[in-house]
DSSP file (Angstrom, degrees, kcal/mol; ACC not computed):
  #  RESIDUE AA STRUCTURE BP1 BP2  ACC     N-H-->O    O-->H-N    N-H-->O    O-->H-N    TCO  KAPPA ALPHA  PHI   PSI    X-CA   Y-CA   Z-CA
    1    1 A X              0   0    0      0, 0.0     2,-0.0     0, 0.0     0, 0.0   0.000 360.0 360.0 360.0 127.1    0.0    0.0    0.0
    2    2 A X        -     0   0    0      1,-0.1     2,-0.2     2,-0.0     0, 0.0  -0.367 360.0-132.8 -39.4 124.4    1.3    3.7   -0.8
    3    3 A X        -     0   0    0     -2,-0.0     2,-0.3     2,-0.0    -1,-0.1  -0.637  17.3-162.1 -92.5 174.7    1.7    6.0    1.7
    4    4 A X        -     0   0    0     -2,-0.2     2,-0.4     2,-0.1    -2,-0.0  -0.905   6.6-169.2-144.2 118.4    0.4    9.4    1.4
    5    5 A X        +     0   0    0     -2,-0.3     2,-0.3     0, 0.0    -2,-0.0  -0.828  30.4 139.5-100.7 122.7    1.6   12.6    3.5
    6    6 A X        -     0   0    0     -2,-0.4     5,-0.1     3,-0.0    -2,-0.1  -0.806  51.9 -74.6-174.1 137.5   -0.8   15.7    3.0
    7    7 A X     >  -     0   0    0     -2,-0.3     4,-1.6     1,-0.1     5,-0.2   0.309  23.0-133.8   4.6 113.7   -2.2   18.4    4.9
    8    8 A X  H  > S+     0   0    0      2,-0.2     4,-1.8     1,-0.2     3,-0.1   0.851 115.7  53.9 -78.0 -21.4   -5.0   18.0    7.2
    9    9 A X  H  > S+     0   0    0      2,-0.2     4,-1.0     1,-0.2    -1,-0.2   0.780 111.9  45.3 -26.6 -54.3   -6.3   21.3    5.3
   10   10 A X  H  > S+     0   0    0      2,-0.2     4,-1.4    -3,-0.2    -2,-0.2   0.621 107.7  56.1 -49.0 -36.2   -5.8   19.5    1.9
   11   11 A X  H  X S+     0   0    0     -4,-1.6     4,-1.6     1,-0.2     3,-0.4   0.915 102.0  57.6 -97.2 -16.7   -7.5   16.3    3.3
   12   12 A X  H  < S+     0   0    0     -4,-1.8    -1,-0.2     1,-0.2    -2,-0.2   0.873 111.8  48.6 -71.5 -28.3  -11.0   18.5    4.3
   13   13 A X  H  X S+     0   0    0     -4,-1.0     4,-1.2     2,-0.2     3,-0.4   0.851 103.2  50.7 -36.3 -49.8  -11.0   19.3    0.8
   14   14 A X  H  X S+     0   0    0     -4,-1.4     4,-3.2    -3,-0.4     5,-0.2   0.745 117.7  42.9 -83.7 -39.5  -10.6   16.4   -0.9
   15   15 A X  H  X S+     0   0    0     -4,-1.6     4,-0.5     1,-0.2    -1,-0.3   0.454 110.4  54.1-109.6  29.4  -13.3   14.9    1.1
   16   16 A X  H  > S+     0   0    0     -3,-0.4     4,-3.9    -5,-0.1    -2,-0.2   0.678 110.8  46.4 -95.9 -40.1  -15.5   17.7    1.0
   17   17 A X  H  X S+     0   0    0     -4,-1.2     4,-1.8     2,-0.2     5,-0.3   0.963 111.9  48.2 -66.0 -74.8  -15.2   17.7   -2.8
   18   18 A X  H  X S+     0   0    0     -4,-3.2     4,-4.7     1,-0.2     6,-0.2   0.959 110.3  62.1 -51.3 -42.9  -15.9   13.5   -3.2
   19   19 A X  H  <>S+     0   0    0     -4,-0.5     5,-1.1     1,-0.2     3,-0.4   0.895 112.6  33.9 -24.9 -77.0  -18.9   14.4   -0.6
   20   20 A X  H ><5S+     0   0    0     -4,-3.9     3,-1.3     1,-0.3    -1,-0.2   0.682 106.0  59.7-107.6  14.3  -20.3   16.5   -3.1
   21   21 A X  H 3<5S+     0   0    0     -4,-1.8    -1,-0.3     1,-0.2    -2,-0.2   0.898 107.0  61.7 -26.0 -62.7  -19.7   15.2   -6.4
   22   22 A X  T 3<5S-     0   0    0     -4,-4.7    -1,-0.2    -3,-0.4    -2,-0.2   0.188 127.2 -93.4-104.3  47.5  -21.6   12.3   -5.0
   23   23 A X  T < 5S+     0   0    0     -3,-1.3     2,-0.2     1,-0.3    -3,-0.2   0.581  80.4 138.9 107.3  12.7  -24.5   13.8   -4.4
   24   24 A X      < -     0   0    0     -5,-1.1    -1,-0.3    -6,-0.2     2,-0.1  -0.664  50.7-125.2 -89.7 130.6  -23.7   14.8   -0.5
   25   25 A X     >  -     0   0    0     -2,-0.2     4,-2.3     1,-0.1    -1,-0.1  -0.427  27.3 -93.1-100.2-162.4  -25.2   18.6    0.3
   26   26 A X  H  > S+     0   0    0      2,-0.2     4,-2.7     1,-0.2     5,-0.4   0.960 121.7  43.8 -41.1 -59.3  -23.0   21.8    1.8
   27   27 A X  H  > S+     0   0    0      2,-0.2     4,-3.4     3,-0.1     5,-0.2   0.996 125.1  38.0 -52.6 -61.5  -23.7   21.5    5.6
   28   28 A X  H  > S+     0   0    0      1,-0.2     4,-1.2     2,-0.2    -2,-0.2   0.856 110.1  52.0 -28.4 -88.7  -23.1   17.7    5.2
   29   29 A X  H  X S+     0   0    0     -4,-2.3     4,-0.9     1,-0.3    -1,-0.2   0.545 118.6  44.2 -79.5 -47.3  -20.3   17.6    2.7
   30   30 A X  H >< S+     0   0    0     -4,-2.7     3,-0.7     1,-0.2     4,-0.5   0.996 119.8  47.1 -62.5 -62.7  -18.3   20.6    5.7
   31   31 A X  H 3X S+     0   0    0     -4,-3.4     4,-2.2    -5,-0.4     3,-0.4   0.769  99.6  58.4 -29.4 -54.0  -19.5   18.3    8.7
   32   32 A X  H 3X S+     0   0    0     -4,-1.2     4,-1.2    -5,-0.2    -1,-0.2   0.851 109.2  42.2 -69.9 -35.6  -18.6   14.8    7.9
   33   33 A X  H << S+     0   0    0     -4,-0.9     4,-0.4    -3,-0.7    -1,-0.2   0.391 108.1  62.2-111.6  31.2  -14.5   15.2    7.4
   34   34 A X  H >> S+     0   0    0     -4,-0.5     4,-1.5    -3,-0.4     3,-0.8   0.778 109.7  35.8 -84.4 -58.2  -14.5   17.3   10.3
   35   35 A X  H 3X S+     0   0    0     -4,-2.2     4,-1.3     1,-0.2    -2,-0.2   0.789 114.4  60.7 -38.4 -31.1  -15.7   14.3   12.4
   36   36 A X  H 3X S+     0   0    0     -4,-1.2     4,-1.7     2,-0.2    13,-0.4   0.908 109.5  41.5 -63.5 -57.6  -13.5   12.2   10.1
   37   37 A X  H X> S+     0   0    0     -3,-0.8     4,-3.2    -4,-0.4     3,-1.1   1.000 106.8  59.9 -20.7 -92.8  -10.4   14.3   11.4
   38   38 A X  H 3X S+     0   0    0     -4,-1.5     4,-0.9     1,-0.3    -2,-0.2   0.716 111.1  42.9 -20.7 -69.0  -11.5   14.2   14.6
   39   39 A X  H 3<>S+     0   0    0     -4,-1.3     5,-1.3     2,-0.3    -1,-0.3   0.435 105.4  56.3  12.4 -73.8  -11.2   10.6   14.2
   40   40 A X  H X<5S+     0   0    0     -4,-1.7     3,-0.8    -3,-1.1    -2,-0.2   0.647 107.2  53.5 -72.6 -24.3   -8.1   10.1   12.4
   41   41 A X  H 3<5S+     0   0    0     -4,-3.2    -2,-0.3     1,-0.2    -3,-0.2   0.811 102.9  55.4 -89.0 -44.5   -6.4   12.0   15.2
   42   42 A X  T 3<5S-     0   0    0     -4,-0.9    -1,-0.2    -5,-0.3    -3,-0.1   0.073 117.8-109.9 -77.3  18.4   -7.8    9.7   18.0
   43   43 A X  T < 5S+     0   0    0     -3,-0.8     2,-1.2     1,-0.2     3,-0.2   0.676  70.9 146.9  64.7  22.2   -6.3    6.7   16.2
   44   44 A X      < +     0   0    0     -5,-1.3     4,-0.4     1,-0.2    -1,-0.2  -0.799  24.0 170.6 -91.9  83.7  -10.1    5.4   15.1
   45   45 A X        +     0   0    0     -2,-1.2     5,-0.5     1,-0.2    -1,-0.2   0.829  64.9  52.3 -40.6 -67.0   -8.3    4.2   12.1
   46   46 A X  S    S+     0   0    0      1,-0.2    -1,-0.2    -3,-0.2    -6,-0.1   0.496 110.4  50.5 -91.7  -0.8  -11.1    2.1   10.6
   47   47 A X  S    S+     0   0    0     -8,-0.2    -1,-0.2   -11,-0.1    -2,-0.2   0.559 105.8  76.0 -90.7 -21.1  -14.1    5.6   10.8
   48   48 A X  S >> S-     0   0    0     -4,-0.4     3,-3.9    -9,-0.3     2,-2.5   0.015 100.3 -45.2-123.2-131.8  -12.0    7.7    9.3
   49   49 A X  H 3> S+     0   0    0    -13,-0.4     4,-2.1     1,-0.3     5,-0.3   0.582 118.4  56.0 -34.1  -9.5  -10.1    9.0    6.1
   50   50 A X  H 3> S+     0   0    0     -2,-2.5     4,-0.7    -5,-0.5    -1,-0.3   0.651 100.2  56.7-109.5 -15.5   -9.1    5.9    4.5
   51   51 A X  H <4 S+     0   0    0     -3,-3.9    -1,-0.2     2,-0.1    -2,-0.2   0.634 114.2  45.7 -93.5 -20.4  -12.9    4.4    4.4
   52   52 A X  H  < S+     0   0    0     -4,-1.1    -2,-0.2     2,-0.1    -3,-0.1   0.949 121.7  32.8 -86.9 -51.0  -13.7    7.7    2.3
   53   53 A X  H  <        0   0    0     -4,-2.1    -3,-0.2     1,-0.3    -2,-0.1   0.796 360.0 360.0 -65.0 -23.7  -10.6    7.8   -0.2
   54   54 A X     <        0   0    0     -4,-0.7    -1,-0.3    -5,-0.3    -3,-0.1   0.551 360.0 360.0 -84.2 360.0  -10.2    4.1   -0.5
């Protein structure tokens, strides 16, 4: 597997963006990868970023 280093700025974009591309609206789309963050940062591995990009 690939690692990837980027900005926690960069990664609330990116999943703000897939959010609404697929159909996800504004309030949502801000909300969900703050809690996603939030997440990655408390080592809850398998809730956060990796389940949206992958």
């Amino acid at each position: 597997m690939e690692r990837l280093d980027f900005s926690l700025n960069s990664a609330r974009t990116m999943c703000e963006a897939c959010l609404c591309v697929n159909g996800c609206d504004g309030a949502n789309a801000q909300a969900i990868p703050y809690v996603m963050i939030v997440a990655e940062r408390h080592v809850f591995n398998s809730h956060g970023l990796f389940r949206l990009l992958g």
